[in-house]
N, CA, C and O atoms as a DFTB+ gen file, in Angstrom:
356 C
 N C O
     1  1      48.932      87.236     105.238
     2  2      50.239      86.755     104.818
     3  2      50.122      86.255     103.383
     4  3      49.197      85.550     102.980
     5  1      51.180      86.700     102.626
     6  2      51.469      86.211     100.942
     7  2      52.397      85.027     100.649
     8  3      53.556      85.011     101.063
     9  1      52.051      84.391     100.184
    10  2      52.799      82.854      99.993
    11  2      53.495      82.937      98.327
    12  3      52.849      83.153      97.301
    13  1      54.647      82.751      98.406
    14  2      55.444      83.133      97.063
    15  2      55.339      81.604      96.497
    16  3      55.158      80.679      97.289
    17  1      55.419      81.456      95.575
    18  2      55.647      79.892      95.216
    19  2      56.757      80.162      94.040
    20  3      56.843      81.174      93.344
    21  1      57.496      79.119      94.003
    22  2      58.613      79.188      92.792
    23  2      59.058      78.001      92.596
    24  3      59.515      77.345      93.532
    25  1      58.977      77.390      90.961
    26  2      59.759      75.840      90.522
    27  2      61.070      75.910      91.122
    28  3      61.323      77.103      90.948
    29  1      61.888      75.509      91.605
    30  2      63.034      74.322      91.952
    31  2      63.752      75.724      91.009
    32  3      63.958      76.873      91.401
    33  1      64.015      75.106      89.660
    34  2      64.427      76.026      88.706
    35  2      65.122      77.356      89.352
    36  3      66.279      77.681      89.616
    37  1      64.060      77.855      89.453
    38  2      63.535      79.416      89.334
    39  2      64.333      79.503      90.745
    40  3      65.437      80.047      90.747
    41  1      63.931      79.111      91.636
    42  2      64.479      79.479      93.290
    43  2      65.968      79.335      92.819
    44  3      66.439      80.441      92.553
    45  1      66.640      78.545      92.680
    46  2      68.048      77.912      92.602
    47  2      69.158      79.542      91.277
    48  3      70.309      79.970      91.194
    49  1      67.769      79.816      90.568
    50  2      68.775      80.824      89.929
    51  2      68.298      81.874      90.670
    52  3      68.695      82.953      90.229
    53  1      67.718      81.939      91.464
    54  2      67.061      83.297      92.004
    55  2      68.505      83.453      93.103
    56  3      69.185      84.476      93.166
    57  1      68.771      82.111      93.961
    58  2      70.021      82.380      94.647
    59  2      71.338      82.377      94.038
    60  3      72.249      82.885      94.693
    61  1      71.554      81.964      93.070
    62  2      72.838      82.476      92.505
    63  2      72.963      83.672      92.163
    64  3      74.076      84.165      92.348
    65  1      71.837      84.573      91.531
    66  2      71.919      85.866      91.338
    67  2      72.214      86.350      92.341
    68  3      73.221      87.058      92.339
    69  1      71.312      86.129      93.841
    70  2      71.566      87.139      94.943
    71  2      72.868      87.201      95.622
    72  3      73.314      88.183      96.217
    73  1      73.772      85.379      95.390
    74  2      75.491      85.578      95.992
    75  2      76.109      86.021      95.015
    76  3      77.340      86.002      95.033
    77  1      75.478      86.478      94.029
    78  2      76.701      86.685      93.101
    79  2      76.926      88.783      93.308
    80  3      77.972      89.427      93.221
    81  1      75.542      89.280      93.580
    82  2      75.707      90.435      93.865
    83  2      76.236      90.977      94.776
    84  3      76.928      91.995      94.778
    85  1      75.810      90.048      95.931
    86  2      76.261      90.115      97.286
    87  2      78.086      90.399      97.279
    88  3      78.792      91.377      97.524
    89  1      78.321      89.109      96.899
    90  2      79.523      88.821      96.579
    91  2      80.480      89.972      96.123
    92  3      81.567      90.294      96.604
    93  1      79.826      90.482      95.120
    94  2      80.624      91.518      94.268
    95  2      80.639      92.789      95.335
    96  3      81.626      93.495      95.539
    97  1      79.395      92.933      95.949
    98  2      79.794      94.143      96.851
    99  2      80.397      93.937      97.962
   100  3      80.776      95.044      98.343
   101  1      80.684      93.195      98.659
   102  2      81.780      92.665      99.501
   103  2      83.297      92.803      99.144
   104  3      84.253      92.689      99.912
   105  1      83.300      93.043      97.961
   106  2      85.211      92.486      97.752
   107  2      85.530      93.894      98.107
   108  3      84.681      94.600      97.563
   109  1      86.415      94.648      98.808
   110  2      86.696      95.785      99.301
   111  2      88.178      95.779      97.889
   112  3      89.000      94.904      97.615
   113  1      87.903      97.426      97.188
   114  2      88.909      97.494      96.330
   115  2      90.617      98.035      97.005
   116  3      90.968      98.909      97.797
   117  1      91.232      97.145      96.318
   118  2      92.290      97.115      96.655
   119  2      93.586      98.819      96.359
   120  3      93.716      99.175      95.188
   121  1      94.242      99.506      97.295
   122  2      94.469     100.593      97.095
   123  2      95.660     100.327      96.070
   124  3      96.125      99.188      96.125
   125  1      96.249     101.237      95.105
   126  2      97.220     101.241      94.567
   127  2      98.403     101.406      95.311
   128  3      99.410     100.839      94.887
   129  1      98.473     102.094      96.371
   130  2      99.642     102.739      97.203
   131  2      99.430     102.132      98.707
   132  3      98.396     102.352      99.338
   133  1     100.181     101.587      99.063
   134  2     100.308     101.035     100.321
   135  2     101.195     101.092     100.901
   136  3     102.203     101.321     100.232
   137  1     101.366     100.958     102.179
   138  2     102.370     101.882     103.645
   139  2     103.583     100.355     103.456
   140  3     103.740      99.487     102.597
   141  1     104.207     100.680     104.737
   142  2     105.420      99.934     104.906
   143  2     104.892      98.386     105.761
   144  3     105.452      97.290     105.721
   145  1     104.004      98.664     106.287
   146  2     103.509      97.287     106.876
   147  2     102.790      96.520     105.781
   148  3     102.965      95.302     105.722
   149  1     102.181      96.988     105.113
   150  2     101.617      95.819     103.996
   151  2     102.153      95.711     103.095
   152  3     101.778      94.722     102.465
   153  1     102.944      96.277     102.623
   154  2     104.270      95.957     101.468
   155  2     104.750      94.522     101.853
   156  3     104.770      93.409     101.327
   157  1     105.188      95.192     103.226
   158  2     106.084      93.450     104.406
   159  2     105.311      92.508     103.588
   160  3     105.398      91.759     102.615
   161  1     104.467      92.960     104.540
   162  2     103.188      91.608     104.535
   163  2     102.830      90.810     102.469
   164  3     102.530      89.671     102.109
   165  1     103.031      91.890     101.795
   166  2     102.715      91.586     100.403
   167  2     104.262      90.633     100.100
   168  3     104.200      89.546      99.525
   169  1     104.959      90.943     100.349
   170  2     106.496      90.604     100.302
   171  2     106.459      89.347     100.648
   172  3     106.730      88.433      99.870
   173  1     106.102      89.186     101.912
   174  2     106.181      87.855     103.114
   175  2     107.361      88.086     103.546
   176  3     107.877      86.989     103.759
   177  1     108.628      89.562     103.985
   178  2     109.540      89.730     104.470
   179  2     109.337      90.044     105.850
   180  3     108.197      89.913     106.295
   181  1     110.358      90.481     106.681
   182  2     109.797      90.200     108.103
   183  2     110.732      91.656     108.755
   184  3     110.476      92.137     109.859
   185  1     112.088      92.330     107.604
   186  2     112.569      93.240     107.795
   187  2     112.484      94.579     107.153
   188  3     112.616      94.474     105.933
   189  1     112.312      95.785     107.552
   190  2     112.007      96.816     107.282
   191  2     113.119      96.939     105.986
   192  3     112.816      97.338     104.862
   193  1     114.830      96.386     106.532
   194  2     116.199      96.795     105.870
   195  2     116.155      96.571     104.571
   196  3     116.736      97.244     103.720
   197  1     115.136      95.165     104.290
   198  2     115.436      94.620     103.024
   199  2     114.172      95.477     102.156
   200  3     114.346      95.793     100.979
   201  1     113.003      95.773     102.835
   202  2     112.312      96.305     101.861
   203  2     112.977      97.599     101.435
   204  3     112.774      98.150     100.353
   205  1     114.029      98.162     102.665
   206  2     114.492      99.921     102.068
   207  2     115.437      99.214     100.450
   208  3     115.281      99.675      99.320
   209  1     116.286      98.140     100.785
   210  2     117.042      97.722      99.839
   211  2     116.335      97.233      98.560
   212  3     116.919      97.418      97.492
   213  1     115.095      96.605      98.569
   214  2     114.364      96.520      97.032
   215  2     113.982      97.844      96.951
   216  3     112.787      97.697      96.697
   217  1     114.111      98.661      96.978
   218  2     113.017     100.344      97.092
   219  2     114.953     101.207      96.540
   220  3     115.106     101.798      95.471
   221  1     115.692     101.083      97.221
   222  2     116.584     101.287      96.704
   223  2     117.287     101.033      95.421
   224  3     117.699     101.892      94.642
   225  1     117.369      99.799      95.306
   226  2     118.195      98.894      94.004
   227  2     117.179      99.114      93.045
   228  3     117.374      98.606      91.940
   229  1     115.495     100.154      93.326
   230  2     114.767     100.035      91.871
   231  2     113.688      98.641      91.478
   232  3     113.192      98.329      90.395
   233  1     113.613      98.204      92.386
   234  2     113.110      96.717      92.215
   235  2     111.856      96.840      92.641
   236  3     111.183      95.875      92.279
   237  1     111.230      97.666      93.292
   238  2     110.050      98.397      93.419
   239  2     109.516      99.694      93.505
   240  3     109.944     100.395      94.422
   241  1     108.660     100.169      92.733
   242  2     108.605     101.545      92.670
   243  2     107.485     102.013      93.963
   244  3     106.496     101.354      94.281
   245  1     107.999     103.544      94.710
   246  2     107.888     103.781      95.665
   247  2     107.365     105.154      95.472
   248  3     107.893     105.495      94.414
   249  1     106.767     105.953      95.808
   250  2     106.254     107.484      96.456
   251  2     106.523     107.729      97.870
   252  3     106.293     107.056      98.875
   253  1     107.419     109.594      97.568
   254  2     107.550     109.831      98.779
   255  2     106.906     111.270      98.846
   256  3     107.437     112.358      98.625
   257  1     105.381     110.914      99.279
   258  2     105.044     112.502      99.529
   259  2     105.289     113.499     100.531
   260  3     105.235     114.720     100.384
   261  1     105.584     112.799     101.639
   262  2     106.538     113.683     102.580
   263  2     107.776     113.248     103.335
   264  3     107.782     112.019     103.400
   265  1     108.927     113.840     103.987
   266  2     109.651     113.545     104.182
   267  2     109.776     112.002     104.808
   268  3     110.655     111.217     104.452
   269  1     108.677     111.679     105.869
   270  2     108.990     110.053     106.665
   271  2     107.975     109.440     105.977
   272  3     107.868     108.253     106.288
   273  1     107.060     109.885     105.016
   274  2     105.961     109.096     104.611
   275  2     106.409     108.363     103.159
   276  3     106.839     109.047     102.230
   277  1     106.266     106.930     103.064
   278  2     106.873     106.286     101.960
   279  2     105.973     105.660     101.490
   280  3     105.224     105.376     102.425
   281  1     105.457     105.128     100.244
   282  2     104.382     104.225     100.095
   283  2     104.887     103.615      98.852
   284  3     105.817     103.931      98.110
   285  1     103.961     102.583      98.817
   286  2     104.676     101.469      97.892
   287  2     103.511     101.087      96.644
   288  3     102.297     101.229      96.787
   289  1     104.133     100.617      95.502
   290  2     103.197     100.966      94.323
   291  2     102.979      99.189      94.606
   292  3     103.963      98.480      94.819
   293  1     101.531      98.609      94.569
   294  2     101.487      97.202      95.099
   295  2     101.493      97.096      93.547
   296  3     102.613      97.438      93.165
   297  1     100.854      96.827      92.706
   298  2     100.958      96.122      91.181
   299  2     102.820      96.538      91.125
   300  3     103.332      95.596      90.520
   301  1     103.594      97.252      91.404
   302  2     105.201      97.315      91.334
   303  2     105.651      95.675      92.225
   304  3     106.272      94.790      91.637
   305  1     105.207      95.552      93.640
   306  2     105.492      94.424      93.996
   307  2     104.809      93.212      93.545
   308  3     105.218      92.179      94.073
   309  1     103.975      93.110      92.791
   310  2     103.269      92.095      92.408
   311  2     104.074      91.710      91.351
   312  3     104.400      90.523      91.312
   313  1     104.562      92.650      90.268
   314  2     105.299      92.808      89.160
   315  2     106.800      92.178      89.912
   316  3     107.213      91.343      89.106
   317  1     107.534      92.225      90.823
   318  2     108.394      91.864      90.873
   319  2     108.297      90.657      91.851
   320  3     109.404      90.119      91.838
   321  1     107.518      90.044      92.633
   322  2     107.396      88.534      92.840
   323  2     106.897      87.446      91.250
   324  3     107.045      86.226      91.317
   325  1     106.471      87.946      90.265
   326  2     106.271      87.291      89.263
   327  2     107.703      87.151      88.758
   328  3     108.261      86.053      88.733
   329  1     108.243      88.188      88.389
   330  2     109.293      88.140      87.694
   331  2     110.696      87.315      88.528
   332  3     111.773      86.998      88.024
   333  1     110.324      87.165      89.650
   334  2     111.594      85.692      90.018
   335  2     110.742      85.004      91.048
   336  3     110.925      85.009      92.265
   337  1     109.554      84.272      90.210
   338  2     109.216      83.069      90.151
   339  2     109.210      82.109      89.661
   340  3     108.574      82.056      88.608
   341  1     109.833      80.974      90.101
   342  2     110.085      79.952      89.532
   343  2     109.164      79.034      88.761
   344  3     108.079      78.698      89.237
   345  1     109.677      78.529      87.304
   346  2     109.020      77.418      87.001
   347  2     109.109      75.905      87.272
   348  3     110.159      75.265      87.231
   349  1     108.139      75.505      87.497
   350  2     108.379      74.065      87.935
   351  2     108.838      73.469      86.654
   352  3     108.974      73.975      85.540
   353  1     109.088      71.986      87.196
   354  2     110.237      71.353      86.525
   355  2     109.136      70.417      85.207
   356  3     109.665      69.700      84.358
């Protein structure tokens, strides 16, 4: 058996390096185009009607590659919860 030895120092940056890699390969990348349930969910709406009505009125941009298939541009909804958010007082 091999016995590693390491200053205090040395160990302490040795583990920040390893969560920091770790870390980075964990974050699962986020898709550009997303379905009708995580739009909701990005929204925090709870009705299908109102997301057809922002998708309608232009207030989010949408892809329709086939006739029932709709998907939603998420940086489009991100872009439009910023834009009527309020500033505090």
């Amino acid at each position: 058996m091999e016995v590693i030895c390491l200053e205090t120092e040395a160990f302490y940056t040795l583990i920040e390096e390893v969560v920091q890699r770790v870390g980075s390969k964990d974050k699962p990348e986020k898709k550009k185009w997303i379905g009708k349930d995580e739009a909701m969910t990005e929204l925090e709406i709870k009705s299908a009607t109102t997301l057809q009505k922002l998708r309608d009125e232009g207030k989010i941009r949408f892809s329709q590659p086939q006739k029932k298939i709709i998907l939603y541009d998420r940086d489009s909804i991100h872009e439009y919860l910023e834009n009527n958010a309020q500033d505090t007082f």
